[in-house]
N, CA, C and O atoms as CSV, one atom per row, in Angstrom:
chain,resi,resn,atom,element,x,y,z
A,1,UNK,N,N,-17.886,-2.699,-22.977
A,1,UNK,CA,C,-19.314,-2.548,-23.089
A,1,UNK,C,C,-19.649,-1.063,-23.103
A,1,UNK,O,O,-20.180,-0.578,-22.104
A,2,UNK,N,N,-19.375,-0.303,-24.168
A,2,UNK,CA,C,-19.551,1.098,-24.648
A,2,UNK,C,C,-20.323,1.868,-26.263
A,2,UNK,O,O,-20.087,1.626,-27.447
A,3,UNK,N,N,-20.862,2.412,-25.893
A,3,UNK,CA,C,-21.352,3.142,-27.075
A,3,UNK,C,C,-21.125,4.719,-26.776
A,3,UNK,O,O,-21.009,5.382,-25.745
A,4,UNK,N,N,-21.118,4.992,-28.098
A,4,UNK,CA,C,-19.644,6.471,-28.091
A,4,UNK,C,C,-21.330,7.061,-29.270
A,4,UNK,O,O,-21.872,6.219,-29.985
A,5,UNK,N,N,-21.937,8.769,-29.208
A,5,UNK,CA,C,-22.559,9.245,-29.985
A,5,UNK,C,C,-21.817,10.502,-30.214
A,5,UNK,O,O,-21.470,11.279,-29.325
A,6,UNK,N,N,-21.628,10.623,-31.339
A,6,UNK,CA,C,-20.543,12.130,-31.362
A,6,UNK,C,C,-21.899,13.302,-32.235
A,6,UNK,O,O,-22.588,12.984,-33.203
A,7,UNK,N,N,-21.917,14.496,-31.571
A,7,UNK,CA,C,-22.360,15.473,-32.578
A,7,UNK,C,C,-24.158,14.931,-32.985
A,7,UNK,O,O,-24.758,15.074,-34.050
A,8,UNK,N,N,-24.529,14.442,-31.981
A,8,UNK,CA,C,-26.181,14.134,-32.078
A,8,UNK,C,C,-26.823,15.799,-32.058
A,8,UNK,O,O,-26.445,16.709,-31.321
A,9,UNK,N,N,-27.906,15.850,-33.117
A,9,UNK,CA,C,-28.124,17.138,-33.245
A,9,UNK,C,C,-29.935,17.410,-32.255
A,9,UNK,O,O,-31.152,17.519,-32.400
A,10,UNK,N,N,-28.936,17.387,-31.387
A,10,UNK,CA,C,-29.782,18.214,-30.219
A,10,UNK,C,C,-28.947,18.839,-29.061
A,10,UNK,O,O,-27.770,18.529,-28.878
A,11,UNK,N,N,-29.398,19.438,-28.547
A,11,UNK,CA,C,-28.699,20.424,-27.159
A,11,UNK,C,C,-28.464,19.794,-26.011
A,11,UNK,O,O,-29.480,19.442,-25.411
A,12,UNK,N,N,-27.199,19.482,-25.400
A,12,UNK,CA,C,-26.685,18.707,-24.475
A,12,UNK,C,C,-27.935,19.202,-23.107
A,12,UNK,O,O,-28.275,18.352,-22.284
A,13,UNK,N,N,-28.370,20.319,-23.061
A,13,UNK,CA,C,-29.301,20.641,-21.938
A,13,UNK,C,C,-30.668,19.745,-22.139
A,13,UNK,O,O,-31.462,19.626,-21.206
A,14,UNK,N,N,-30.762,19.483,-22.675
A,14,UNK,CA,C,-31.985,18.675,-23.503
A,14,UNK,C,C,-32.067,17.254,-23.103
A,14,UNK,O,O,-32.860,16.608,-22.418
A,15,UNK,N,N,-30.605,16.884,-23.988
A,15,UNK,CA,C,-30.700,15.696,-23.402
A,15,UNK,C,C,-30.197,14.913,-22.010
A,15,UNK,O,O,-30.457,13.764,-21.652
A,16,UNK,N,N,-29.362,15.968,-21.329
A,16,UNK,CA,C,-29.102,15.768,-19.884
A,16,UNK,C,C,-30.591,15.648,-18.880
A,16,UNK,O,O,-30.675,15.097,-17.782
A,17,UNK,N,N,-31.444,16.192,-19.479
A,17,UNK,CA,C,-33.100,15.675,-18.804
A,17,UNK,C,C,-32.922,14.084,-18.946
A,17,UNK,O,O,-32.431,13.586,-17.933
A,18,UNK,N,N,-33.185,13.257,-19.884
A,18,UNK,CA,C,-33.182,12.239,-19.998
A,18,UNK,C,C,-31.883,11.317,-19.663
A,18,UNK,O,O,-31.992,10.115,-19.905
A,19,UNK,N,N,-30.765,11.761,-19.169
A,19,UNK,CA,C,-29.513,11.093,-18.888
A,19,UNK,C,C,-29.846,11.144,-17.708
A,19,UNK,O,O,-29.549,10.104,-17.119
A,20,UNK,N,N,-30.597,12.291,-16.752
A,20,UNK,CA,C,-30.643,11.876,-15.428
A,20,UNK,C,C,-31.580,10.677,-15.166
A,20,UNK,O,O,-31.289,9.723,-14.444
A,21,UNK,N,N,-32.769,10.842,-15.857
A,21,UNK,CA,C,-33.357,9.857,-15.493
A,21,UNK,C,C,-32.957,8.451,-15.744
A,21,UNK,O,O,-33.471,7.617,-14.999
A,22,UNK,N,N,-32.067,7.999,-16.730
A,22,UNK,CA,C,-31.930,6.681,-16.769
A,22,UNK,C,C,-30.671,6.318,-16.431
A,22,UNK,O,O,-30.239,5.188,-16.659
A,23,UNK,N,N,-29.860,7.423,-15.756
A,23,UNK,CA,C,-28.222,7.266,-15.018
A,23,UNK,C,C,-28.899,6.151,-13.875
A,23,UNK,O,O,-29.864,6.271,-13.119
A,24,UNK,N,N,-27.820,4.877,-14.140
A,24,UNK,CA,C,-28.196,3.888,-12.798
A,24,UNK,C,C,-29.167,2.989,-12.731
A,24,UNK,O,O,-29.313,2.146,-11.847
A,25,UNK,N,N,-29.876,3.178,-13.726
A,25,UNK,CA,C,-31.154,1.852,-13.951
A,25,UNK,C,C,-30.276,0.764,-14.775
A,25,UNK,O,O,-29.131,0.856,-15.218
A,26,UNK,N,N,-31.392,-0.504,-14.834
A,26,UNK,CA,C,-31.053,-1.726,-15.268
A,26,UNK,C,C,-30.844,-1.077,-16.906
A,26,UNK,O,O,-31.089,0.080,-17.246
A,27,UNK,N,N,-30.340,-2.149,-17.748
A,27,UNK,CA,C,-30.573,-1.221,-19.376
A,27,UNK,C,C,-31.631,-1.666,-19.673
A,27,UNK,O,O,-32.383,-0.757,-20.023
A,28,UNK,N,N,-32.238,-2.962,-19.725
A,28,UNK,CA,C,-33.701,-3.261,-20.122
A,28,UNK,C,C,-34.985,-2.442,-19.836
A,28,UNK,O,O,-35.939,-2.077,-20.524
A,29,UNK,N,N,-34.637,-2.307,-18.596
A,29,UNK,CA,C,-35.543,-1.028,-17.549
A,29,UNK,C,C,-35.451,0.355,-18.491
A,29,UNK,O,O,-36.361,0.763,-19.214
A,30,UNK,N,N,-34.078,1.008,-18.305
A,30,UNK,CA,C,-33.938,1.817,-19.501
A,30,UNK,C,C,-34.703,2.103,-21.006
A,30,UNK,O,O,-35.037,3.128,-21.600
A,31,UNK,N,N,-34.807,0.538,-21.317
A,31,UNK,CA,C,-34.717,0.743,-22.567
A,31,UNK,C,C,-36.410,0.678,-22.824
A,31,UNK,O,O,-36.866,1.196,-23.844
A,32,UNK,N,N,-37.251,0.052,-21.900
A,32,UNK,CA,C,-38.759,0.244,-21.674
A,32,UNK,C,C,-38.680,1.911,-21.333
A,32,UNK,O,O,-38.846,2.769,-22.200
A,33,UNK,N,N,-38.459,2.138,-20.219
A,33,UNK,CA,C,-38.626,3.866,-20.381
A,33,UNK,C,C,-38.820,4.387,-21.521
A,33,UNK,O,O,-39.928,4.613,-22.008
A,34,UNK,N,N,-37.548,4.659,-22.124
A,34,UNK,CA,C,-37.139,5.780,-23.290
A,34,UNK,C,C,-37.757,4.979,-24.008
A,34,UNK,O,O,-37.449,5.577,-25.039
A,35,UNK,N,N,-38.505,3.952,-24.462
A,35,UNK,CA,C,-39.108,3.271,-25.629
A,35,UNK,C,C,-40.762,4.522,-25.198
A,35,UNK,O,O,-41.315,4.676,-26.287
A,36,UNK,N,N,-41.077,4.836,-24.765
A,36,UNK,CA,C,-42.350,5.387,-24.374
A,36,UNK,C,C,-42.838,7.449,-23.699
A,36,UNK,O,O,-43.738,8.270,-23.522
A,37,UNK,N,N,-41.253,7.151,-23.600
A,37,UNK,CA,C,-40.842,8.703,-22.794
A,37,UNK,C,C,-41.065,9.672,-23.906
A,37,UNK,O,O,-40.333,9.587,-24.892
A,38,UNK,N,N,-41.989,10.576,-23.855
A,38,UNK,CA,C,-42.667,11.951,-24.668
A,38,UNK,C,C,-41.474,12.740,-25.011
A,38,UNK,O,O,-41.980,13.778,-25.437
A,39,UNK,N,N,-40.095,12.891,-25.090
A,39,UNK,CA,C,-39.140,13.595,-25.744
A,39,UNK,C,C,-38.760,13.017,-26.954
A,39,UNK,O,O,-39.132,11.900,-27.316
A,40,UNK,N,N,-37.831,13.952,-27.754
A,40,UNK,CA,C,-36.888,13.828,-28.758
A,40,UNK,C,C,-35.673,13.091,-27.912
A,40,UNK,O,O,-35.531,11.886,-28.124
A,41,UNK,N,N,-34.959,13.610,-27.149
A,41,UNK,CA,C,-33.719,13.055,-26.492
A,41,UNK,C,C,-34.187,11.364,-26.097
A,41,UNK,O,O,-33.438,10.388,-26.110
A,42,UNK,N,N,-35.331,11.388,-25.830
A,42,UNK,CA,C,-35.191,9.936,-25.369
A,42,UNK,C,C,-35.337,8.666,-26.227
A,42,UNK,O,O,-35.116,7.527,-25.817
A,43,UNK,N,N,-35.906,9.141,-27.999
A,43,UNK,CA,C,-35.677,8.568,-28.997
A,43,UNK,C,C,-34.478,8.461,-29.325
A,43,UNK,O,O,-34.196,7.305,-29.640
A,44,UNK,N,N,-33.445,9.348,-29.402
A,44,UNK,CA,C,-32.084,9.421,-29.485
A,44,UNK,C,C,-31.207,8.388,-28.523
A,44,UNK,O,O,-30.485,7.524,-29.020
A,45,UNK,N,N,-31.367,8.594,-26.934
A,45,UNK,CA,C,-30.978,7.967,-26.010
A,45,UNK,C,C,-31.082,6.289,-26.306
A,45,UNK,O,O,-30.189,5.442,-26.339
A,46,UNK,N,N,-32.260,6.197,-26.465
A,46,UNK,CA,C,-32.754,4.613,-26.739
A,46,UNK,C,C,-31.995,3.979,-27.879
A,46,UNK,O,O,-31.761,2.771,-27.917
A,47,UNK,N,N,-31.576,4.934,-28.912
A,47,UNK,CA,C,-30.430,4.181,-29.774
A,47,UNK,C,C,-29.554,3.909,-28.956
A,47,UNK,O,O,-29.830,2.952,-28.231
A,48,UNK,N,N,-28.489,4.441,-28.774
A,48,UNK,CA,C,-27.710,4.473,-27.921
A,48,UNK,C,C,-27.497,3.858,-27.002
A,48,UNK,O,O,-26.326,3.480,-26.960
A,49,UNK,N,N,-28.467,3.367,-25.698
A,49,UNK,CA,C,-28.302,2.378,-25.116
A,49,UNK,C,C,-28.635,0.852,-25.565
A,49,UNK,O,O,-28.106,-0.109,-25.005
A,50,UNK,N,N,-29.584,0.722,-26.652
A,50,UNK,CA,C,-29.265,-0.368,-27.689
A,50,UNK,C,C,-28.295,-0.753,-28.460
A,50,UNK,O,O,-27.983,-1.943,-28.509
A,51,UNK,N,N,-27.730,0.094,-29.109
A,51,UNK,CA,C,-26.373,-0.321,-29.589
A,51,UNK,C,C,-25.732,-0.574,-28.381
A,51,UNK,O,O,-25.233,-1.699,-28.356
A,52,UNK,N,N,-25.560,0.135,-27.290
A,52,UNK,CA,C,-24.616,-0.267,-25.951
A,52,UNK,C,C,-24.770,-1.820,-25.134
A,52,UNK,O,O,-23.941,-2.334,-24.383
A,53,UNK,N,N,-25.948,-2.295,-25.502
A,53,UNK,CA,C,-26.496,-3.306,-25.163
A,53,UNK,C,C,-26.129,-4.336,-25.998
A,53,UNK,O,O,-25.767,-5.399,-25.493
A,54,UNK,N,N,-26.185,-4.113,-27.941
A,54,UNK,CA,C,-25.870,-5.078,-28.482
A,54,UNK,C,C,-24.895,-5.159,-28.638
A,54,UNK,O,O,-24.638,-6.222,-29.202
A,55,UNK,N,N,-23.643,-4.280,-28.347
A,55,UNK,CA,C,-22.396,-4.189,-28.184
A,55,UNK,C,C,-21.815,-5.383,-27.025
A,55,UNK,O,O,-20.818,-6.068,-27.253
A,56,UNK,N,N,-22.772,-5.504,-25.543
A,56,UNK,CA,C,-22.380,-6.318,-24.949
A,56,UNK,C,C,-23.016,-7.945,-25.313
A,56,UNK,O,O,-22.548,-9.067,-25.122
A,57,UNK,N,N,-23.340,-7.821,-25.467
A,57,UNK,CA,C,-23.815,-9.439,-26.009
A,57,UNK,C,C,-23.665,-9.949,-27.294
A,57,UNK,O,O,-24.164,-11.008,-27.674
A,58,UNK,N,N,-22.998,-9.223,-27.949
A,58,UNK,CA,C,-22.533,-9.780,-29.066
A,58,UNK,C,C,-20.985,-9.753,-28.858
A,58,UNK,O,O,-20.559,-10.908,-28.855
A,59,UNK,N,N,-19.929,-8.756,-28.669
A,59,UNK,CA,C,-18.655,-8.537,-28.583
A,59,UNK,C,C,-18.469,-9.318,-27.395
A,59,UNK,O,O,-17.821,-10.287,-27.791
A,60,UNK,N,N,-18.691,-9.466,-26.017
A,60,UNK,CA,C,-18.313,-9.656,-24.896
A,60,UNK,C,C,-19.101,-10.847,-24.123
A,60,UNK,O,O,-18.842,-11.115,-22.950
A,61,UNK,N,N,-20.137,-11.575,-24.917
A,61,UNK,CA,C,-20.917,-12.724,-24.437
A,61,UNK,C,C,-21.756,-11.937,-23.246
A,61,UNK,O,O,-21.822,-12.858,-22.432
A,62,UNK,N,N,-22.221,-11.178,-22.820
A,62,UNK,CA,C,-23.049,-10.659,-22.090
A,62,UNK,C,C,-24.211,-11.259,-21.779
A,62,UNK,O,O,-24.427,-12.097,-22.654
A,63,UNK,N,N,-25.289,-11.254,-20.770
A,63,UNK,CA,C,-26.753,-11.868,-20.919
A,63,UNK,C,C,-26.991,-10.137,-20.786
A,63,UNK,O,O,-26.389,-9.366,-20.038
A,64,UNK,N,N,-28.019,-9.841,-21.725
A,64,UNK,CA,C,-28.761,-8.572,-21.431
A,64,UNK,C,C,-29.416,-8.485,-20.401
A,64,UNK,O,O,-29.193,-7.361,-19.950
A,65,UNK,N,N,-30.313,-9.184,-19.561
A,65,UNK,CA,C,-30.808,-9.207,-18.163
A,65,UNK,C,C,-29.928,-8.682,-17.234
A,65,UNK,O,O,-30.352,-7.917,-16.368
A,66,UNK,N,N,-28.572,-9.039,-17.306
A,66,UNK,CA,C,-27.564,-8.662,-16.123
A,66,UNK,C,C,-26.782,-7.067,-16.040
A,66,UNK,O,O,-26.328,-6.560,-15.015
A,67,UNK,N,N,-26.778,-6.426,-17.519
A,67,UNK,CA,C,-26.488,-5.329,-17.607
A,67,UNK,C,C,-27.258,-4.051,-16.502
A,67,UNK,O,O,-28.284,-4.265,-15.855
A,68,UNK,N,N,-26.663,-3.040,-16.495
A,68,UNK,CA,C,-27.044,-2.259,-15.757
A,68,UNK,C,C,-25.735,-0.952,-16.314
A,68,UNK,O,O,-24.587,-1.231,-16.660
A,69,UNK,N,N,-26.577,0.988,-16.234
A,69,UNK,CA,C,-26.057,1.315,-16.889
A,69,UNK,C,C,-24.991,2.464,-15.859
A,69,UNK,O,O,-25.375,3.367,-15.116
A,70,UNK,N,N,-23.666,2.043,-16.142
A,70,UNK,CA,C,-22.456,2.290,-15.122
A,70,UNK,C,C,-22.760,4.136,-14.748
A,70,UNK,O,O,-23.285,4.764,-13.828
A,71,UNK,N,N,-21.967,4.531,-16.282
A,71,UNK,CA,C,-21.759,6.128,-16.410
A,71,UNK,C,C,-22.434,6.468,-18.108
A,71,UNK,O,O,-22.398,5.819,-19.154
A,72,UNK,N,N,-22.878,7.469,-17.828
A,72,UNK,CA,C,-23.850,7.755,-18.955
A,72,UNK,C,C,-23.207,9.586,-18.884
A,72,UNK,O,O,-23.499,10.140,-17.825
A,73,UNK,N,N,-22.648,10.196,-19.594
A,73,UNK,CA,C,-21.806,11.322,-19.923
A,73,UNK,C,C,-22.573,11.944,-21.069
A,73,UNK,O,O,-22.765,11.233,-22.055
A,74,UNK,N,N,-22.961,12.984,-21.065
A,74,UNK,CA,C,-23.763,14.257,-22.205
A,74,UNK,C,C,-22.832,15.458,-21.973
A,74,UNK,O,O,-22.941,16.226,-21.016
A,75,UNK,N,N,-21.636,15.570,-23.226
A,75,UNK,CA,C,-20.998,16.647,-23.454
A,75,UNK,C,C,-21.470,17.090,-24.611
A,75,UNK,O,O,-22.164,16.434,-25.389
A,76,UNK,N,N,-20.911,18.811,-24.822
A,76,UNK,CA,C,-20.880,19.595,-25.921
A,76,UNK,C,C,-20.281,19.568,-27.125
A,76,UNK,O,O,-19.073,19.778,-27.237
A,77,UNK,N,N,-21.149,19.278,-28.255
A,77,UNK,CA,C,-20.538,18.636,-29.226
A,77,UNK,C,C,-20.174,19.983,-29.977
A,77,UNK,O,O,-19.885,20.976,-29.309
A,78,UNK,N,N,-20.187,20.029,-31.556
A,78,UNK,CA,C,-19.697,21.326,-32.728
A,78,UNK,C,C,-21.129,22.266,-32.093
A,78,UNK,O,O,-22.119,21.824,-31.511
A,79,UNK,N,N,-20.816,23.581,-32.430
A,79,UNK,CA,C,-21.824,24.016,-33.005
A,79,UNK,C,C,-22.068,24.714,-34.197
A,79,UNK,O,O,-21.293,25.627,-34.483
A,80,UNK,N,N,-23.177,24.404,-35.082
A,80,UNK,CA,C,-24.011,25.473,-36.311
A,80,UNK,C,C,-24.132,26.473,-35.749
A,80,UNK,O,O,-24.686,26.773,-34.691
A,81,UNK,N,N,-23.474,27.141,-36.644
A,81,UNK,CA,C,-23.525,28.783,-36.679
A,81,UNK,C,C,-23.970,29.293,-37.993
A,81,UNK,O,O,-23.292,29.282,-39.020
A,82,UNK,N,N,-25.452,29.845,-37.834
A,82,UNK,CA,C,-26.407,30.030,-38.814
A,82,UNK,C,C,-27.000,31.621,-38.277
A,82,UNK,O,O,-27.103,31.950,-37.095
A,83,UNK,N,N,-27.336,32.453,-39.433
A,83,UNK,CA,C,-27.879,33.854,-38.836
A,83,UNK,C,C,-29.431,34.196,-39.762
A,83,UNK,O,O,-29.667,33.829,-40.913
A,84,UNK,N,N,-30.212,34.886,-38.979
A,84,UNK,CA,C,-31.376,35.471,-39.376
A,84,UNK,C,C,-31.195,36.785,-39.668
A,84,UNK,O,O,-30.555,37.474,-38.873
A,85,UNK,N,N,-31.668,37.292,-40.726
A,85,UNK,CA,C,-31.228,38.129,-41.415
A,85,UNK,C,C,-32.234,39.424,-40.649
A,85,UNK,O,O,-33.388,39.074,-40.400
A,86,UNK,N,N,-31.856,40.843,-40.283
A,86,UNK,CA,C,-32.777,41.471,-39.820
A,86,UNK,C,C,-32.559,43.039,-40.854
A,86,UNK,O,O,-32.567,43.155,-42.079
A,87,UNK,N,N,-32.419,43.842,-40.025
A,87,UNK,CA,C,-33.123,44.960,-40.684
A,87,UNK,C,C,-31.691,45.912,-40.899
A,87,UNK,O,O,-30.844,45.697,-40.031
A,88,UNK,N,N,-31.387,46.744,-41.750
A,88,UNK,CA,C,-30.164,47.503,-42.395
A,88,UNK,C,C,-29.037,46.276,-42.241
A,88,UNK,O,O,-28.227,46.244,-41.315
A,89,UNK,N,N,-29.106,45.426,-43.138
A,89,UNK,CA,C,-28.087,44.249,-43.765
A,89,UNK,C,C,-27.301,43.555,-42.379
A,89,UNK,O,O,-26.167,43.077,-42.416
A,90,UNK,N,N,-28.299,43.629,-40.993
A,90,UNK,CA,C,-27.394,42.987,-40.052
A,90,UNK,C,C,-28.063,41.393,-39.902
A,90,UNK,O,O,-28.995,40.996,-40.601
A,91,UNK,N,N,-27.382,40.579,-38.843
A,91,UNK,CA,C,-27.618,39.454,-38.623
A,91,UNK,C,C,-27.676,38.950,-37.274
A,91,UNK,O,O,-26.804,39.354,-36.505
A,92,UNK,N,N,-28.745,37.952,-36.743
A,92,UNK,CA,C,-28.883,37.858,-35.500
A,92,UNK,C,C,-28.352,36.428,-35.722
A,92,UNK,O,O,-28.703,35.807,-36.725
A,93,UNK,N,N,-27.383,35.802,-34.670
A,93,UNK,CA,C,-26.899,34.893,-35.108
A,93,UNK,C,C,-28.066,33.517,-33.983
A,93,UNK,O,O,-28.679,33.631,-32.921
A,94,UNK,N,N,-27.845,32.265,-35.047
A,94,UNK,CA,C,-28.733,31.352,-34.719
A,94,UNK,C,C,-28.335,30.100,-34.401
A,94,UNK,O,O,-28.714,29.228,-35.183
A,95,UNK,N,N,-27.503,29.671,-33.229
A,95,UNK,CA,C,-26.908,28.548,-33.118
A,95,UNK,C,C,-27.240,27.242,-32.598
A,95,UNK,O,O,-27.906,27.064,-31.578
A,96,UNK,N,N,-26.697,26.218,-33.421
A,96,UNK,CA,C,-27.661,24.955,-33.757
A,96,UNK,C,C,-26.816,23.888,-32.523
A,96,UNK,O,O,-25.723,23.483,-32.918
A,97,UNK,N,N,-27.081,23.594,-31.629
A,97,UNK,CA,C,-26.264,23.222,-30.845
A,97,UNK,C,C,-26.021,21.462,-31.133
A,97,UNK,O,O,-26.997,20.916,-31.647
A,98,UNK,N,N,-25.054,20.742,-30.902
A,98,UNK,CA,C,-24.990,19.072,-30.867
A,98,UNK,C,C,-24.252,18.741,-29.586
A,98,UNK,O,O,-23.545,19.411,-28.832
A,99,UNK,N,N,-24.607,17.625,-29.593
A,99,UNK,CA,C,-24.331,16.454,-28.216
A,99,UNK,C,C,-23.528,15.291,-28.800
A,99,UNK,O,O,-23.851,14.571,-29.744
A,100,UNK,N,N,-22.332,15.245,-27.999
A,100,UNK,CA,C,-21.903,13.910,-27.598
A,100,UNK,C,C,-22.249,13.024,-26.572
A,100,UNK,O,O,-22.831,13.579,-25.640
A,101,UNK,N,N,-22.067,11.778,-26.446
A,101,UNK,CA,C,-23.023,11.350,-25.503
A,101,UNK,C,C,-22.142,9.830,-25.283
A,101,UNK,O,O,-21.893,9.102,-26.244
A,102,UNK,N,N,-21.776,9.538,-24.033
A,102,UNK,CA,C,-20.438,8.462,-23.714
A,102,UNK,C,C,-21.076,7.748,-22.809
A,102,UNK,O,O,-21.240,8.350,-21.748
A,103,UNK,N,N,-21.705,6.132,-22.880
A,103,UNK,CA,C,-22.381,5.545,-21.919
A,103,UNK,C,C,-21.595,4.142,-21.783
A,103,UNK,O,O,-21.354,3.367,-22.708
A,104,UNK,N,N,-21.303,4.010,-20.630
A,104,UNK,CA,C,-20.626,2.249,-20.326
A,104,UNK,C,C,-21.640,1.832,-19.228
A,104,UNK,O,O,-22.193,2.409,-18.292
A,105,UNK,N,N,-21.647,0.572,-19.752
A,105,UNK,CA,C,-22.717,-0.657,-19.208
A,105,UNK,C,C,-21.684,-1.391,-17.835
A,105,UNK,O,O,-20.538,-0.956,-17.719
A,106,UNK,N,N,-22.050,-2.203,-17.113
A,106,UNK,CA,C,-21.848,-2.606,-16.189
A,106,UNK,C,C,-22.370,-4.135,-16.154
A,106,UNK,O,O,-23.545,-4.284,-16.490
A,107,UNK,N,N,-21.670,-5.247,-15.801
A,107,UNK,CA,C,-22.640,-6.571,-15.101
A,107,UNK,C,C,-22.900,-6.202,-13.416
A,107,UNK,O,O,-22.086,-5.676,-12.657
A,108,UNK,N,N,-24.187,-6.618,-13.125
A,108,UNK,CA,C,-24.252,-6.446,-11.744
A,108,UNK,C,C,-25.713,-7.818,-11.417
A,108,UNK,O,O,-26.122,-8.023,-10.275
């Protein structure tokens, strides 16, 4: 009962706001939150624990009511390396950061 996000293009600091808050809640509970929560990360998140959800009840016979979310992991994915061009032909460099993101579900 896992969903794996590799290289989500937002900043692991970003979305570790929203991993704390839903580390340890029910997933339904979860998934009302981040359905309503004012970020980018938590539109992202909410995939993620949906696929993790339909992962268990379809692969593993699961009831979605009983889930609950184990370990929820936000590592450092690639980064874009992009530059702004400034003044006598130099470059300020502009890096685009991504997230991996590793969540397993639980029955409880």
């Amino acid at each position: 009962m896992k969903a794996n996000a590799k290289n989500i293009r937002i900043s692991p600091k970003k979305l570790r706001v929203i991993a704390e808050v839903v580390r340890g809640m029910k997933a339904n509970e979860a998934l009302k939150f981040l359905k309503f929560a004012p970020k980018k990360g938590a539109d992202l998140m909410y995939k993620i624990v949906h696929s993790a959800v339909s992962n268990a009840v379809h692969n593993d016979s699961q009831n979605a009511a009983d889930l609950c979310i184990d370990s929820l992991i936000v590592t450092k994915g690639i980064v874009y390396k992009r530059g702004r061009p400034v003044s006598r032909g130099r470059m300020h460099p502009i890096l685009k950061r991504t997230s991996n993101v590793k969540l397993e579900l639980q029955v409880k």
